[in-house]
N, C-alpha and C positions, 0 to 999 in steps of 0.2 A: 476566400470566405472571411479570415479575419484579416485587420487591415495589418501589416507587419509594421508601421512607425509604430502604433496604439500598440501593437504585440513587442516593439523592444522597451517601448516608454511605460506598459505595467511591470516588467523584468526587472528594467535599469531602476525603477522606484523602488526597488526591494536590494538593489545590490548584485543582481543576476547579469551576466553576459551572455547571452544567445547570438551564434553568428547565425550569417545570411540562410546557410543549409539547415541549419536546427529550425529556423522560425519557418521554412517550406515544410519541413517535416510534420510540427505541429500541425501547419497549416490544412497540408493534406489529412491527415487524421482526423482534423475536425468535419472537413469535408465527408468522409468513411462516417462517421460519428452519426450526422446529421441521414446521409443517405443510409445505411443501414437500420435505424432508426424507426424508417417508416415501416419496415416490414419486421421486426422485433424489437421490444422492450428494452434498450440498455440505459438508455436517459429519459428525467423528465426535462435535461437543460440542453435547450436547444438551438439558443440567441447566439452570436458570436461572443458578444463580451462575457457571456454567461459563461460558454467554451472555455474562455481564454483564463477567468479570474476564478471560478469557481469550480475546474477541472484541472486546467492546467496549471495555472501558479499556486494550485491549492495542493497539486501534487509534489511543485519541485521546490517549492519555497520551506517547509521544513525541515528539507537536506541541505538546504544551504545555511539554516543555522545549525545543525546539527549534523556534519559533514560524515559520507559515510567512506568507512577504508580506499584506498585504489585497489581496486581489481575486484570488490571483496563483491562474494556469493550470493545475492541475496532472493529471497521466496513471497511474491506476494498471495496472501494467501486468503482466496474468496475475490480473486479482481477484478472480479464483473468486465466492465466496458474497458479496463485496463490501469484503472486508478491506484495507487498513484503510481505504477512498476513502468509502464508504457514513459509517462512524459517524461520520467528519471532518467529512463534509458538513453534517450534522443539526448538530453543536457549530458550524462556520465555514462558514454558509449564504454569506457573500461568493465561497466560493472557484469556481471554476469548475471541473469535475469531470468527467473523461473515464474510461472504465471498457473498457477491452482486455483480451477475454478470446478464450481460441481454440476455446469452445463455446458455440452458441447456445443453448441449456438454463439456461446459467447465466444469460444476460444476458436470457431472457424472465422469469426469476426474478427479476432486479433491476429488471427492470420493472415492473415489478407491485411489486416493493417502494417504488420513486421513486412511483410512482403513488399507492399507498396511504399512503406516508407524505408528500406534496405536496414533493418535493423533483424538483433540475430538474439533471440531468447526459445528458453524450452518454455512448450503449452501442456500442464497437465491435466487433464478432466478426471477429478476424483472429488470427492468429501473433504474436509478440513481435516475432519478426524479421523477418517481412512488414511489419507496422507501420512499423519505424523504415526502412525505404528508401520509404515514400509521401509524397514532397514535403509534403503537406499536414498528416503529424504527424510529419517529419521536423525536427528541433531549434526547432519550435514551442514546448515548453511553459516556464512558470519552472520545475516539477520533475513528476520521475518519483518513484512509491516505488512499493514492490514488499516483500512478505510473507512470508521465508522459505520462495520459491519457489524457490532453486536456488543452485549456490555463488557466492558475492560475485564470482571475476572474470569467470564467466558470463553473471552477474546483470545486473555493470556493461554486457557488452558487448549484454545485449538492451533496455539502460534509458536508458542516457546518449546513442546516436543519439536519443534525442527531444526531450534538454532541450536549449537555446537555451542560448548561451553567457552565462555571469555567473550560470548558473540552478543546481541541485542535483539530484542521488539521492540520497533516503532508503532506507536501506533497513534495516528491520528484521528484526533477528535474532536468535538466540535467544543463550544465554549468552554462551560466550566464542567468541570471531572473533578470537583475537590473531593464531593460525597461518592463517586463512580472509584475513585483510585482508592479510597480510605476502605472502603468494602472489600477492595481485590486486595488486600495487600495479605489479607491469610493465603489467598490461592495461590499468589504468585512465588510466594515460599515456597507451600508445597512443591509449586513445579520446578522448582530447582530454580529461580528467577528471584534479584531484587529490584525495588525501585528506582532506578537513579536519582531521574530529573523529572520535571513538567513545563515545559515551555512553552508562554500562552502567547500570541500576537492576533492580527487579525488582517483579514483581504483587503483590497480596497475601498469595498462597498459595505465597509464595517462588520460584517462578519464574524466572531471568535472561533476561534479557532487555538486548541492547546496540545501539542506533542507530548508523546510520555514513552519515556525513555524507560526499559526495563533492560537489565544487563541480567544476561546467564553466568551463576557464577556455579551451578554444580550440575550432572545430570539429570532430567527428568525421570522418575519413578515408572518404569514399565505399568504401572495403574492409569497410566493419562497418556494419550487423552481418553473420556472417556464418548460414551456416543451423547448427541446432542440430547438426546428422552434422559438420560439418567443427570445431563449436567444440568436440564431444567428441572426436577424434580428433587437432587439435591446439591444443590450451590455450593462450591468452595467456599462457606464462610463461617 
């Protein structure tokens, strides 16, 4: 489906190495992507290049400026079609890879995709903030990331109850978040989380696109998360 020179020649443009078996891996995915597709809602991008720049290099290209641990834990959380926890996986097979989404549609869909392309993650169908009050993936992980799923001090409070202290939120966003990050920066205290970084670049089709780095430096307060009705109603701010 996508062509694999065009699929090393957008990678190698970023400083990425994908061998022969990772770019089948993708390849097949996108394939899964496209035909799954027609029979439920996971994408509106459906073009190969679309695939390739706007899903896939948009998922592994801010771990590559922003490297994450060997081996280390990490929870995507809300991953819909599998962004960006799936194309991660295939580039950094060490990491260990958990996928919370809060419909099971999606996650027999990424079954079947781990299946078909032999990669090995847990799928769990639950709420964001059901999640982070389960002992068991409650500040478990080294990091959370999450997909411009919802606004940054939201984001923080449905992502940072599950990283473990010393650990991080990624969370990728789209262009600029100067005013989006300046808002979260009371919530992300609260939740035991500080700022790090922001690191902006862009796709190849000009695109922005800005990483933001939040490091856990204490643990989250048994009050958070709270349920989606009360954090719209009263904002961390």
């Amino acid at each position: 489906m996508i062509d694999q020179k065009r699929m090393e020649a957008v990678f190698a443009g970023r400083g990425i190495s994908l061998s022969p078996g990772q770019m089948q891996q993708l390849d097949r995915y996108a394939q899964l992507l496209t035909e799954w597709n027609q029979r439920m809602n996971l994408t509106a991008i459906t073009d190969p290049e679309g695939i390739l720049v706007k899903h896939f290099l948009d998922s592994i290209l801010p771990f590559s400026l922003e490297p994450l641990p060997e081996g280390a834990c990490l929870i995507d959380v809300g991953t819909g079609a599998g962004f960006p926890a799936v194309p991660l996986l295939i580039w950094r097979p060490d990491l260990q890879i958990t996928l919370l989404d809060s419909l099971q549609k999606r996650l027999t869909f990424l079954e079947e995709v781990l299946a078909q392309c032999a990669l090995s993650a847990r799928c769990i169908h639950l709420r964001a903030e059901d999640g982070g009050r389960q002992p068991d993936l409650r500040e478990q992980f080294d990091a959370a990331t999450a997909r411009a799923v919802a606004n940054l001090r939201e984001l923080s409070e449905y992502c940072l109850p599950y990283v473990k202290p010393g650990g991080a939120f990624y969370a990728l966003k789209g262009g600029d978040v100067k005013e989006e990050s300046e808002n979260a920066q009371k919530a992300i205290q609260l939740l035991g989380g500080r700022m790090e970084k922001s690191l902006s670049y862009s796709l190849p089709d000009g695109s922005g696109r800005t990483l933001v780095l939040i490091k856990k430096i204490s643990r989250t307060s048994t009050k958070f998360p709270r349920s989606a009705a009360k954090m719209a109603k009263s904002p961390l701010a």
